[in-house]
C-alpha positions as CSV (number, residue, x, y, z in Angstrom):
1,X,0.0,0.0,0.0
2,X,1.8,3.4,-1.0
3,X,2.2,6.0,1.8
4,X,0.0,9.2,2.3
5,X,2.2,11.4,0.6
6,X,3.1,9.0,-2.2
7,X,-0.7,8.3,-2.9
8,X,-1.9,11.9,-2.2
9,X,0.5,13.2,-4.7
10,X,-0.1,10.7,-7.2
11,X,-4.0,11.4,-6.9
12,X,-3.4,15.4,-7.8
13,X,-1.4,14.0,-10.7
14,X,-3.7,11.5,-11.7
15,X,-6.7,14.3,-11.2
16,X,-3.6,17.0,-13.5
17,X,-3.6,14.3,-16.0
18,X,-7.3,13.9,-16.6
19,X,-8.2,17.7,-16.6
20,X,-5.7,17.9,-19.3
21,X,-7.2,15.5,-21.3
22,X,-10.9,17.2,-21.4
23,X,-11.8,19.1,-24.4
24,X,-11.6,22.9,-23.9
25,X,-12.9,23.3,-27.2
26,X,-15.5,25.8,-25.4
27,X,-12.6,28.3,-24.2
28,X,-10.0,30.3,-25.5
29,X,-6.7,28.9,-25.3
30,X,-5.8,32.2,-23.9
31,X,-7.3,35.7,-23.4
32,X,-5.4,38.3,-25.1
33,X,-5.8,42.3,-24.8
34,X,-4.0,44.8,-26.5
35,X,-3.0,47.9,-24.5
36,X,-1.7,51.2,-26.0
37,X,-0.4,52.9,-22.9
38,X,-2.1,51.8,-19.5
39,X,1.3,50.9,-17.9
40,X,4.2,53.5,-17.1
41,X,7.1,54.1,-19.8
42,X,9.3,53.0,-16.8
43,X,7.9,49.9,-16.1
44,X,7.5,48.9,-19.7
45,X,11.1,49.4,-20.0
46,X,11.8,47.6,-16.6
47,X,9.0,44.5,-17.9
48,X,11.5,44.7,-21.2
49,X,15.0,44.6,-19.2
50,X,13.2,41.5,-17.3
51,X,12.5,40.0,-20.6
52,X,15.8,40.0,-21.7
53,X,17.7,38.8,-18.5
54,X,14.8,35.5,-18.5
55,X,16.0,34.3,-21.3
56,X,19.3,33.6,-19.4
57,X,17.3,31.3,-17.5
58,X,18.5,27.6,-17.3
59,X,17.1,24.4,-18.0
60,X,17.8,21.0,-18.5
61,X,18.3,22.0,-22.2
62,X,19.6,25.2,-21.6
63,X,23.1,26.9,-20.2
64,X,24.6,29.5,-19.9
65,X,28.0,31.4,-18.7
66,X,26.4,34.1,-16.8
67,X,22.2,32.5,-16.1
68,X,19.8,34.6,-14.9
69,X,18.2,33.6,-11.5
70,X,14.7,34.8,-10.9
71,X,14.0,37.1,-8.0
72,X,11.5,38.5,-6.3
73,X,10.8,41.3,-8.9
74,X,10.2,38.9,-11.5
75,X,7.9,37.5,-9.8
76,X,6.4,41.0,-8.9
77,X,6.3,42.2,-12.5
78,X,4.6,38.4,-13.5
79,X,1.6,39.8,-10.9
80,X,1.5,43.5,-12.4
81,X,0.9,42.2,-15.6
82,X,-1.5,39.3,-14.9
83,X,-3.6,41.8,-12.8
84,X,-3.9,44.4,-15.9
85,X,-5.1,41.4,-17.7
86,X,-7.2,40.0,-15.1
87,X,-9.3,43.1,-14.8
88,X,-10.5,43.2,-18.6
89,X,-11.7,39.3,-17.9
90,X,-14.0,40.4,-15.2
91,X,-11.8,40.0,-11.8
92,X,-12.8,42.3,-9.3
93,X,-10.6,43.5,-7.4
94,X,-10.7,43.3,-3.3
95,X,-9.6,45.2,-0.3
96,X,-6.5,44.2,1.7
97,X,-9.5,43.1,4.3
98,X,-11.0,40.9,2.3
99,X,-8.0,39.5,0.9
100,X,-7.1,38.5,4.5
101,X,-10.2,36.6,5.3
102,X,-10.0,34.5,2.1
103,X,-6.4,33.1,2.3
104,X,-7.6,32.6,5.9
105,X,-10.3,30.5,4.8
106,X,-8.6,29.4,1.9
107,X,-5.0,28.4,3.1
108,X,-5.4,28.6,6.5
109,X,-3.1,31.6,6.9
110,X,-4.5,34.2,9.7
111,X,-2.3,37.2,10.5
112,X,0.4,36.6,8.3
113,X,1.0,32.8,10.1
114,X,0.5,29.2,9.0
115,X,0.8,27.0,11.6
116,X,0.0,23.6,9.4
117,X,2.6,24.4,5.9
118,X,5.7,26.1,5.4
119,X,5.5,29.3,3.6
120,X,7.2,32.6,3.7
121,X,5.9,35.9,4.4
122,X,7.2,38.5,2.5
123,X,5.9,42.9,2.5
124,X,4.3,41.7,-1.1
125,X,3.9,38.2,-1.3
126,X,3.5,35.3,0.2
127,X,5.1,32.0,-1.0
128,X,3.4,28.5,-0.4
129,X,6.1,26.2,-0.4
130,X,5.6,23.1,-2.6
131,X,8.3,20.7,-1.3
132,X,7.1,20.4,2.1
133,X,9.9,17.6,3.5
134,X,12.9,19.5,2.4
135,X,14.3,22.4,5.0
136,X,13.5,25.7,5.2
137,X,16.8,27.1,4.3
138,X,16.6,25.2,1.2
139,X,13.0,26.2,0.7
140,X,14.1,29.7,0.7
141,X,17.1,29.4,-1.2
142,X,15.3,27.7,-4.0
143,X,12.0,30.0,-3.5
144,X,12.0,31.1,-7.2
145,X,13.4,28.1,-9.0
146,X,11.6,26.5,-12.0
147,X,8.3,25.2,-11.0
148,X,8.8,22.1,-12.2
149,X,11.5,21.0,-9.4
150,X,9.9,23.7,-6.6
151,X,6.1,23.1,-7.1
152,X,5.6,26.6,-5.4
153,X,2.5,29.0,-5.3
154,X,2.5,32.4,-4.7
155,X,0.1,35.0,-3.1
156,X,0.5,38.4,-4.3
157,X,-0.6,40.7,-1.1
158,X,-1.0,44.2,-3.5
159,X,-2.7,42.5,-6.3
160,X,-4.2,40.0,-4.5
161,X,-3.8,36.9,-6.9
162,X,-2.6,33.7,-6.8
163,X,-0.9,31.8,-9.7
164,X,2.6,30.0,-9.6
165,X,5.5,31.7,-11.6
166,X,4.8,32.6,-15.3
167,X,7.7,33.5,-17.1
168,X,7.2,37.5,-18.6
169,X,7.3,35.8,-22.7
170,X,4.2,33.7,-21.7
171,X,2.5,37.1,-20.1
172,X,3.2,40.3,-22.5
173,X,4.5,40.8,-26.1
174,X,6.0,44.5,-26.5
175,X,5.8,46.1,-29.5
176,X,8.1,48.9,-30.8
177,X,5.8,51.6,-30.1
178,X,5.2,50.7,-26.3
179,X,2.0,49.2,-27.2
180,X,1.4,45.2,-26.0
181,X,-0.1,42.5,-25.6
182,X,-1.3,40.6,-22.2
183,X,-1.7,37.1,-22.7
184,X,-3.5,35.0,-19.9
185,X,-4.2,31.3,-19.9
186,X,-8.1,30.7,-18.8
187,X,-6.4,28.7,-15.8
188,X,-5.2,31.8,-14.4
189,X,-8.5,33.7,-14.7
190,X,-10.6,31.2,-13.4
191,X,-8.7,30.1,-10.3
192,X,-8.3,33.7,-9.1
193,X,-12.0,34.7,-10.3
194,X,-13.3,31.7,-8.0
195,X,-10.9,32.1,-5.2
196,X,-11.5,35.7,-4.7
197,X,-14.4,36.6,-6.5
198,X,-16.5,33.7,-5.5
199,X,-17.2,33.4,-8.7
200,X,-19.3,29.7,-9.7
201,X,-19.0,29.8,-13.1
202,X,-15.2,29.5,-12.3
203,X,-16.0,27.1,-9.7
204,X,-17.5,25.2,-12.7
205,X,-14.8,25.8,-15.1
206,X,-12.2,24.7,-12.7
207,X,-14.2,21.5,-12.6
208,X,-14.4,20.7,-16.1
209,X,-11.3,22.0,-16.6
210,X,-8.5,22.1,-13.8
211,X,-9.1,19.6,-10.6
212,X,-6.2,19.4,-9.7
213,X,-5.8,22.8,-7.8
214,X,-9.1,22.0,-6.3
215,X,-7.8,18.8,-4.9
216,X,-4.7,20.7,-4.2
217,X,-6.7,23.2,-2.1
218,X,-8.2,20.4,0.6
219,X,-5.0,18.2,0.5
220,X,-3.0,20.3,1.1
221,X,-4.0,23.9,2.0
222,X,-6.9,22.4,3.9
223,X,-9.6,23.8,2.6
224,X,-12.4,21.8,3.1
225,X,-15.8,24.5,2.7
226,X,-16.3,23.9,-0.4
227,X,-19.1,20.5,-0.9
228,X,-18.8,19.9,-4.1
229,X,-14.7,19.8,-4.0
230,X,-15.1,17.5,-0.6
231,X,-17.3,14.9,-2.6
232,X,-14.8,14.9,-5.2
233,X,-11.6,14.1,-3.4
234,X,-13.3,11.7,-0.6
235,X,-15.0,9.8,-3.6
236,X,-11.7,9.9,-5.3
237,X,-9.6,8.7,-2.3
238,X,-12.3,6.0,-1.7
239,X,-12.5,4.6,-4.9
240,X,-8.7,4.3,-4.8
241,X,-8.8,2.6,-1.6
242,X,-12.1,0.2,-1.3
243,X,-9.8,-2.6,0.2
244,X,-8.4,0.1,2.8
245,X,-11.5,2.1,3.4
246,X,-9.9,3.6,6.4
247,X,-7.3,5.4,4.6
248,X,-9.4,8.3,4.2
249,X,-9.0,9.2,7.4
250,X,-5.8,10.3,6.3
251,X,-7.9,13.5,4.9
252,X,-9.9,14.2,8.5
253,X,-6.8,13.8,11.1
254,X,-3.2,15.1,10.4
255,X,-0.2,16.3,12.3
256,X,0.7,20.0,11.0
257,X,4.3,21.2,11.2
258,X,4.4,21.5,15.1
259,X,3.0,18.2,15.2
260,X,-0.4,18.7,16.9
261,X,-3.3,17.5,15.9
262,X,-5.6,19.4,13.1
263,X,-9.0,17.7,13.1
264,X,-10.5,18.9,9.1
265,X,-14.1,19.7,11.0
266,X,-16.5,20.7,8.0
267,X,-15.4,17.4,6.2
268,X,-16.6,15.9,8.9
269,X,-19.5,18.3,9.3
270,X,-20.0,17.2,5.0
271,X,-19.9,13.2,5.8
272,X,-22.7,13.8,8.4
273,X,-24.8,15.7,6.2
274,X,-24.1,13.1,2.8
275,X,-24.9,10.0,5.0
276,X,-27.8,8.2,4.3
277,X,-29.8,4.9,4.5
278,X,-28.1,3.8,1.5
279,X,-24.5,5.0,2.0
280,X,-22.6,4.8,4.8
281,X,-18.9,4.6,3.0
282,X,-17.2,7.3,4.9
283,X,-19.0,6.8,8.3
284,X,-17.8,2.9,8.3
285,X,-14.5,3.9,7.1
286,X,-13.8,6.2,9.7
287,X,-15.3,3.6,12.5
288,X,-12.5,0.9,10.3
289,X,-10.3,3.7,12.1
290,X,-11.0,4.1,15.4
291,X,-9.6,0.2,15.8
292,X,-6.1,1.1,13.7
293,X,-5.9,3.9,15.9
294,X,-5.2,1.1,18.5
295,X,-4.5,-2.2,17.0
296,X,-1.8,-0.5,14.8
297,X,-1.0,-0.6,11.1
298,X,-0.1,-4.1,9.3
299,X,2.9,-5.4,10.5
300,X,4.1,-6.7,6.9
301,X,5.9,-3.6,5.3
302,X,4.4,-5.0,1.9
303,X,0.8,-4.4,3.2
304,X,1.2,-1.1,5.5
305,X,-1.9,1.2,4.8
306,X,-0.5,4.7,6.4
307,X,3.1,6.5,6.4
308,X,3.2,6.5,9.9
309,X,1.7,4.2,12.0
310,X,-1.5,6.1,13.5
311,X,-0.9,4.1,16.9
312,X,2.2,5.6,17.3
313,X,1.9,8.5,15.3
314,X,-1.1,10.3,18.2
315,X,-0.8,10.4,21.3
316,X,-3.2,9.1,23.7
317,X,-5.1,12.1,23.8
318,X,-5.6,12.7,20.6
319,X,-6.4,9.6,19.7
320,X,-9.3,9.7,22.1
321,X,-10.0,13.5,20.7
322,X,-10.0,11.2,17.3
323,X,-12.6,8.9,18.5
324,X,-14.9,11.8,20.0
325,X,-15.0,12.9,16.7
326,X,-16.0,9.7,14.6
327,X,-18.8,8.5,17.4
328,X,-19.9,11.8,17.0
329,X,-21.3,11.6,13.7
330,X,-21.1,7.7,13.4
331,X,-23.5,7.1,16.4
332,X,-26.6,9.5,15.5
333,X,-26.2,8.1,11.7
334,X,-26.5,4.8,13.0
335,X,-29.6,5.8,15.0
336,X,-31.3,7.6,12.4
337,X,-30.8,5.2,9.2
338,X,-29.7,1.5,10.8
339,X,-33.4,-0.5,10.1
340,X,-33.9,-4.2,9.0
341,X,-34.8,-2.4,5.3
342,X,-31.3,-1.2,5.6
343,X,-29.4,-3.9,7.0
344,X,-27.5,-4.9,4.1
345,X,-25.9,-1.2,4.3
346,X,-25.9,-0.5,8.0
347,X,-24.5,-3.9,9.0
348,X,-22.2,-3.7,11.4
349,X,-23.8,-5.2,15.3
350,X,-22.5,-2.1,17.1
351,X,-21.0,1.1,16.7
352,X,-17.4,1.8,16.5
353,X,-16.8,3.0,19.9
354,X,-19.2,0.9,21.8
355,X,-16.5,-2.0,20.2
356,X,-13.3,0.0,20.8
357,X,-14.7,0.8,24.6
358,X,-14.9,-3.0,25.0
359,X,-11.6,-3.4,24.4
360,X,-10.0,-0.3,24.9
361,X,-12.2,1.2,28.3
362,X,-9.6,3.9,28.7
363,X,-10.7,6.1,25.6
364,X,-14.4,7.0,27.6
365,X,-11.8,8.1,30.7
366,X,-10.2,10.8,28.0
367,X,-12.8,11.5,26.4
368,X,-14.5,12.1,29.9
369,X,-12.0,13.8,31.6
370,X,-11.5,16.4,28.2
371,X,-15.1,17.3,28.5
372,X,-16.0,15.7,25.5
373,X,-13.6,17.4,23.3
374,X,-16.2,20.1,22.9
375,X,-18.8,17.8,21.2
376,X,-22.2,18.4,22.8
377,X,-23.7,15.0,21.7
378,X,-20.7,13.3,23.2
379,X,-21.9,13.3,26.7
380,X,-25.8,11.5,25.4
381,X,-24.1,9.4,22.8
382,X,-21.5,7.1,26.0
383,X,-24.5,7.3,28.5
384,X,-26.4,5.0,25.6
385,X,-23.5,2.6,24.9
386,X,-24.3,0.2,27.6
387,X,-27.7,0.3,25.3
388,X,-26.1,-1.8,22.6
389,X,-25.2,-5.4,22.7
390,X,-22.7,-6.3,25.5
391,X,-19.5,-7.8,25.2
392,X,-18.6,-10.9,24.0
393,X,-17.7,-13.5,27.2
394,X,-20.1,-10.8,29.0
395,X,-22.3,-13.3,31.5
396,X,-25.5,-13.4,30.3
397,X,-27.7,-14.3,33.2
């Protein structure tokens, strides 16, 4: 079974690959505008200095005596022009404000700070580091390398965008009068219009069109409002994983960078509400959990289902914090839709944690001692466990 970083990564390609294969016969390949003199003489000439030094850029194919490494002002300039052309394909333009609030809600950055990714805050930009396992020193060393090898995004905190980095001959042709041309792929448009526009036509574009960054923005930014991108990647992971259904967990209950716990709360919040008589697939693969949270992964390398073994990788607490969660939603799903006309769904003889309590009593302690975690129906939900079946070996009399 491939690890979680292995198979996430692999899904986002598999996702890249399949966008790019869908006819976009219905858009332009790009949206061109030509400008006569919206941009300052200076910075046309600076754009055209730019120009020049990137194509001293090196590549696999390419060297040079003296290469040009990209900096910070490229990368500036890249936004500049991408915003001009932006604006004449209907991106509004937001406040500082409301910029804030949606890379908070977006990429889980509040004041400035990311306590979940790397990244690197900058006066004018904000870089979202793509190769999370390598150092930060090295991260910032290789900040404006070829996408290819960095995989990095970038925020633009004055023109509030996001895009990776677009070399200028992909962006702007300059004629000899000072008049150009702003090429921008629909990609580009779309993600920005959606991400800070709100806008569902994007949303539906992206779709169609580009998945990947939508996967991209629950796996690995976290974002995990949107429904229709959460049924996409948990049907995704599933299908990928019907002979380790509790895999998916990998999506609800991570470790950020400081190693704590991050509980993804409105995916859980979206299994509750897409739970039904007929489909419990995430509620039963969570509950598959609970007992790996204890019992351990598979001892055979060949046949391990997780990176890091999720009995070793939380601690007691949080473990217990895990549970809390799951029985939270599991057990009022099993009241409301477990019947004999839905048996052949709902057929498991007890719920998740009335099983783990059996043979693990200590997680009702935590989960006692913690308050709950927090969860209101916690409290209702272990006064009813002695409700269900009891133990096997239990004396019967």
């Amino acid at each position: 079974m491939k690890t979680n970083k292995i198979f996430f990564t692999c899904l986002l390609l598999l996702i890249a690959s399949s966008c790019k294969n869908k006819t976009k016969q219905n858009f332009p390949t790009t949206n061109q505008v030509t400008y006569a003199n919206n941009m300052p003489i200076t910075l046309l000439e600076e754009i055209k200095k730019h120009l020049k030094d990137q194509e001293r850029i090196e590549s696999d194919e390419l060297s040079f005596e003296n290469p040009y490494h990209l900096t910070a002002r490229d990368l500036e300039l890249s936004s500049m022009i991408i915003f001009e052309g932006l604006k004449s394909s209907g991106f509004r333009s937001i406040t500082d404000e409301v910029f804030n609030q949606k890379i908070k809600e977006l990429f889980c950055i509040d004041n400035l700070k990311n306590q979940y990714y790397k990244i690197h805050v900058k006066d004018k930009y904000i870089t979202l580091f793509g190769r999370q396992n390598d150092d930060y020193k090295s991260l910032i060393k290789d900040e404006f390398e070829d996408f290819a090898y960095t995989q990095n995004y970038y925020l633009l905190r004055k023109e509030h965008l996001f895009f990776e980095f677009v070399p200028l001959k992909y962006l702007i042709k300059i004629n000899k009068d000072n008049t150009y041309k702003i090429n921008i792929e629909p990609y580009i448009i779309h993600r920005n219009k959606y991400l800070f526009n709100n806008d569902k036509a994007s949303l539906a574009w992206l779709f169609n069109n580009e998945q990947f960054i939508l996967s991209k923005l629950l796996i690995d930014y976290g974002y995990d409002k949107e429904p229709k991108i959460n049924k996409m990647v948990l049907d995704s992971v599933y299908k990928e994983n019907t002979k380790f259904p509790e895999f998916i967990a990998s999506l609800f209950f991570i470790k950020n960078k400081d190693c704590k716990l991050q509980i993804r709360k409105s995916l859980l919040k979206y299994v509750e509400g897409n739970t039904s008589a007929t489909d419990n697939r995430f509620i039963y693969a969570l509950g598959s959990f609970m007992y790996t949270l204890y019992d351990g992964d598979a001892k055979d390398p060949s046949y391990k289902i997780f990176e890091e073994d999720p009995s070793k990788k939380f601690t007691e607490v949080e473990k217990a914090e895990i549970v809390a969660n799951i029985a939270n939603i599991e057990n009022p799903a099993i009241e409301k839709y477990k019947s004999l006309a839905s048996s052949d769904v709902w057929n498991n003889a007890g719920s998740s944690l009335y099983n783990l309590s059996v043979s693990h009593p200590e997680v009702i302690k935590i989960i006692e001692q913690h308050n709950y975690f927090g969860l209101p129906k916690m409290k209702e939900i272990i006064a009813k466990l002695h409700e269900e079946a009891p133990p096997i070996g239990a004396d019967l009399e």
